[in-house]
ZADO-1210 file (C-alpha; in nm, 4 decimals, padded with zeros to 6 digits):
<atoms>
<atom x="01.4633" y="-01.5883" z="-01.9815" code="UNK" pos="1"/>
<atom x="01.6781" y="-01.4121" z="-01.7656" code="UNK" pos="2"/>
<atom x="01.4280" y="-01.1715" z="-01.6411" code="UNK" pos="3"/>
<atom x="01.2121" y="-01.4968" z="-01.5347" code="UNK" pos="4"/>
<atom x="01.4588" y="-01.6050" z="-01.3217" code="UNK" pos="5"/>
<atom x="01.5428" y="-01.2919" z="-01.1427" code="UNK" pos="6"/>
<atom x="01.1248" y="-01.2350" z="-01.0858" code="UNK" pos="7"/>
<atom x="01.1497" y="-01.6067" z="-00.9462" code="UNK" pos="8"/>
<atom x="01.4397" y="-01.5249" z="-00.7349" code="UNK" pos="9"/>
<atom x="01.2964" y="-01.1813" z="-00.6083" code="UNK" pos="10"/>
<atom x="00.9842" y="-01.3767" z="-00.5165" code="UNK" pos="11"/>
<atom x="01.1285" y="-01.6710" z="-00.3063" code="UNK" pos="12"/>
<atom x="01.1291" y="-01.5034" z="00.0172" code="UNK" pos="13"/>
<atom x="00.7901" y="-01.3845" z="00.0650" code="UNK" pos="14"/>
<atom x="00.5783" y="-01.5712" z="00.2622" code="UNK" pos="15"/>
<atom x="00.1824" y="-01.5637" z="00.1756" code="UNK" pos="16"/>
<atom x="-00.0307" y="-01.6240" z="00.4730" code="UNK" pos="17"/>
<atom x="-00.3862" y="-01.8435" z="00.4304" code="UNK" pos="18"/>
<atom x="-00.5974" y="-02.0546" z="00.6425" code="UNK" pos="19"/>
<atom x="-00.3374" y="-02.2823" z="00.7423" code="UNK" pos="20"/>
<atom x="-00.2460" y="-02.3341" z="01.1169" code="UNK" pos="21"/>
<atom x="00.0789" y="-02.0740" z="01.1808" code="UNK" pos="22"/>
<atom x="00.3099" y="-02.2929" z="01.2834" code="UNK" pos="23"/>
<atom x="00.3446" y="-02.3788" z="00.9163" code="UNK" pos="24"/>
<atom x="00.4289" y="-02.0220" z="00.8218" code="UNK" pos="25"/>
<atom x="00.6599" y="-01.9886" z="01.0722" code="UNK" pos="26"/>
<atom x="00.8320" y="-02.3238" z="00.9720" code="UNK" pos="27"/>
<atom x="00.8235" y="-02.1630" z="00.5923" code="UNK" pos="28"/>
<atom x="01.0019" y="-01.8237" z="00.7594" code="UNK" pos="29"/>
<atom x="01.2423" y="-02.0122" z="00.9593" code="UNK" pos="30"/>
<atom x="01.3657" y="-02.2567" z="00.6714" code="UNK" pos="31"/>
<atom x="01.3483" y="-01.9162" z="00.3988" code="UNK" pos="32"/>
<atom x="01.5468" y="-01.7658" z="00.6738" code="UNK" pos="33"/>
<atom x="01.8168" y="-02.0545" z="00.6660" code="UNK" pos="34"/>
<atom x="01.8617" y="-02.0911" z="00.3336" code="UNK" pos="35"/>
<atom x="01.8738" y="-01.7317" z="00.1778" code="UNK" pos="36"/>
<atom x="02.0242" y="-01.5594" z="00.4842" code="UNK" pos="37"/>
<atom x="01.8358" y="-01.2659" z="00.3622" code="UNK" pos="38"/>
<atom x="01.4911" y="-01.0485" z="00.4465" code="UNK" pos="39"/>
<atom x="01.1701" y="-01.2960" z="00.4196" code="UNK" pos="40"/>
<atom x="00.8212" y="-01.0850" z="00.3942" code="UNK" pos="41"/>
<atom x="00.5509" y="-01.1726" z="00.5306" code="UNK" pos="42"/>
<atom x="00.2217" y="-01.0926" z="00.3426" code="UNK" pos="43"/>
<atom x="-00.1532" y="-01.1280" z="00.4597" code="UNK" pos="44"/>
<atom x="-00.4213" y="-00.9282" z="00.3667" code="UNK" pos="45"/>
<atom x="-00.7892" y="-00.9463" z="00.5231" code="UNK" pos="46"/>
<atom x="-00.8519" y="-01.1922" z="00.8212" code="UNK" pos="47"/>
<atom x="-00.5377" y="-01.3303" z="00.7617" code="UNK" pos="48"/>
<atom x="-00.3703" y="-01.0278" z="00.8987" code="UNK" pos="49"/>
<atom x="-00.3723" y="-01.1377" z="01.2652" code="UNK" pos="50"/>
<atom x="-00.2228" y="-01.4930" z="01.1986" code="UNK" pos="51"/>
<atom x="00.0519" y="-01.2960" z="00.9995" code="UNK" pos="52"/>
<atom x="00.1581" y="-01.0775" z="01.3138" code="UNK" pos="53"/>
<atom x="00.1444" y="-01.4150" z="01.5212" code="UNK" pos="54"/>
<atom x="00.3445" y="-01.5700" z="01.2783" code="UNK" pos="55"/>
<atom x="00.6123" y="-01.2669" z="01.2745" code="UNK" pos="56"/>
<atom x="00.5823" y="-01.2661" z="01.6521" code="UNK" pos="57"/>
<atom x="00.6412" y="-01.6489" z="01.6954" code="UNK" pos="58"/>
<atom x="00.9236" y="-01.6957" z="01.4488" code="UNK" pos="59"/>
<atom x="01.0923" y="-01.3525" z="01.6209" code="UNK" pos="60"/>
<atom x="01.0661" y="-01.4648" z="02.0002" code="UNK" pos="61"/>
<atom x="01.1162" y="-01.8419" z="01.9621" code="UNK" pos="62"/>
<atom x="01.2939" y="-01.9639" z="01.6949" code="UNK" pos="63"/>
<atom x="01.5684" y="-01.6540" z="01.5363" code="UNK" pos="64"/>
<atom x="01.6372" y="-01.4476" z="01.8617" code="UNK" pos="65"/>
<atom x="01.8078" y="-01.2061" z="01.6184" code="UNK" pos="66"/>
<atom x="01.5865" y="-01.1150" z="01.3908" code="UNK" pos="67"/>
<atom x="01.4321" y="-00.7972" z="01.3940" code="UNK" pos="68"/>
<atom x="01.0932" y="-00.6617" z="01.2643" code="UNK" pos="69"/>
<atom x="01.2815" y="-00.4094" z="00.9886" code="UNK" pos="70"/>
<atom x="00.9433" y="-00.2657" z="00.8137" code="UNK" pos="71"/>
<atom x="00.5657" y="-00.2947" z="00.8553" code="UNK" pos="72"/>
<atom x="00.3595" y="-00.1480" z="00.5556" code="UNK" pos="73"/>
<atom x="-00.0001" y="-00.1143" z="00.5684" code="UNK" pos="74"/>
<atom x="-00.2517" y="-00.0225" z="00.2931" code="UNK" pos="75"/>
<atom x="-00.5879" y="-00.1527" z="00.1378" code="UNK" pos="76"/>
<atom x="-00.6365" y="-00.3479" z="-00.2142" code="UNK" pos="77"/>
<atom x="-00.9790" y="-00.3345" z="-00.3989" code="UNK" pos="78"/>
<atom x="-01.0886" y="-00.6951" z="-00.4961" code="UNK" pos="79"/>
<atom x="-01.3422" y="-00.7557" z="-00.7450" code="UNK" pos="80"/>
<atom x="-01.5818" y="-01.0477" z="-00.5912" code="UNK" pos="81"/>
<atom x="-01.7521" y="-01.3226" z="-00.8359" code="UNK" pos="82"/>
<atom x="-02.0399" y="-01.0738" z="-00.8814" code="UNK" pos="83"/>
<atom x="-01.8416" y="-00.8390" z="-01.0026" code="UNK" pos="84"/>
<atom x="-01.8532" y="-00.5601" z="-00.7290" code="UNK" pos="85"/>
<atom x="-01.5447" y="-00.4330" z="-00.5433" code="UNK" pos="86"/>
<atom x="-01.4456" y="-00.3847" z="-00.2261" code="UNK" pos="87"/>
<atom x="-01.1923" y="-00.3205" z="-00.0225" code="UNK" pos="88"/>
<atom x="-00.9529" y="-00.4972" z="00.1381" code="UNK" pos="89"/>
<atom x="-00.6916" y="-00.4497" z="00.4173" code="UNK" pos="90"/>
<atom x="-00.3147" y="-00.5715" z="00.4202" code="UNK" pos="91"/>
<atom x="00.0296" y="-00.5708" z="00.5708" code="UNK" pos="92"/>
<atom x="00.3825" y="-00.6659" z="00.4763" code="UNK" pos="93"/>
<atom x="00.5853" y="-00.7409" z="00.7572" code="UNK" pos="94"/>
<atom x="00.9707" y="-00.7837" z="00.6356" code="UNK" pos="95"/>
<atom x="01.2005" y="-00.9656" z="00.9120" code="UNK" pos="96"/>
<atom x="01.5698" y="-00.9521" z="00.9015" code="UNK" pos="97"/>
<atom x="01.8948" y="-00.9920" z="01.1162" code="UNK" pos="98"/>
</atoms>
């Protein structure tokens, strides 16, 4: 039980980018931001990658002057499609912090 709850807690400020508009993620980053006062990381991986450097980039220039870019890490997953081949797929963390 305990464990659960400090996965839960270690997971709360990562932010998983989709298909949604940015602006939302950067609302999510901005209120994860407020309330935790810690890192948030930002994670994308594919064609989501570019909308999670906007979002890092937006939420750093417009709405927490102070928060700095403190690590990128890059790397590639293999994903098994519905067929079941593989193939691989790119993706970044981007962890933001005062």
């Amino acid at each position: 039980m305990i464990r659960r709850i400090v996965d839960s807690m270690a997971e709360d400020n990562i932010i998983y980018i989709g298909k949604k508009p940015a602006m939302n993620y950067v609302l999510a980053v901005v209120t994860q931001f407020n309330s935790a006062g810690q890192d948030v990381t930002i994670k994308a991986r594919g064609r989501s990658i570019s909308r999670a450097v906007d979002v890092a980039e937006i939420t750093r220039n417009r709405f927490l002057k102070d928060a700095l870019v403190k690590n990128i890490k890059i790397g590639t997953e293999s994903v098994k499609d519905e067929d079941g081949t593989t193939s691989n797929v790119s993706s970044i963390e981007i962890v933001i912090g005062k």
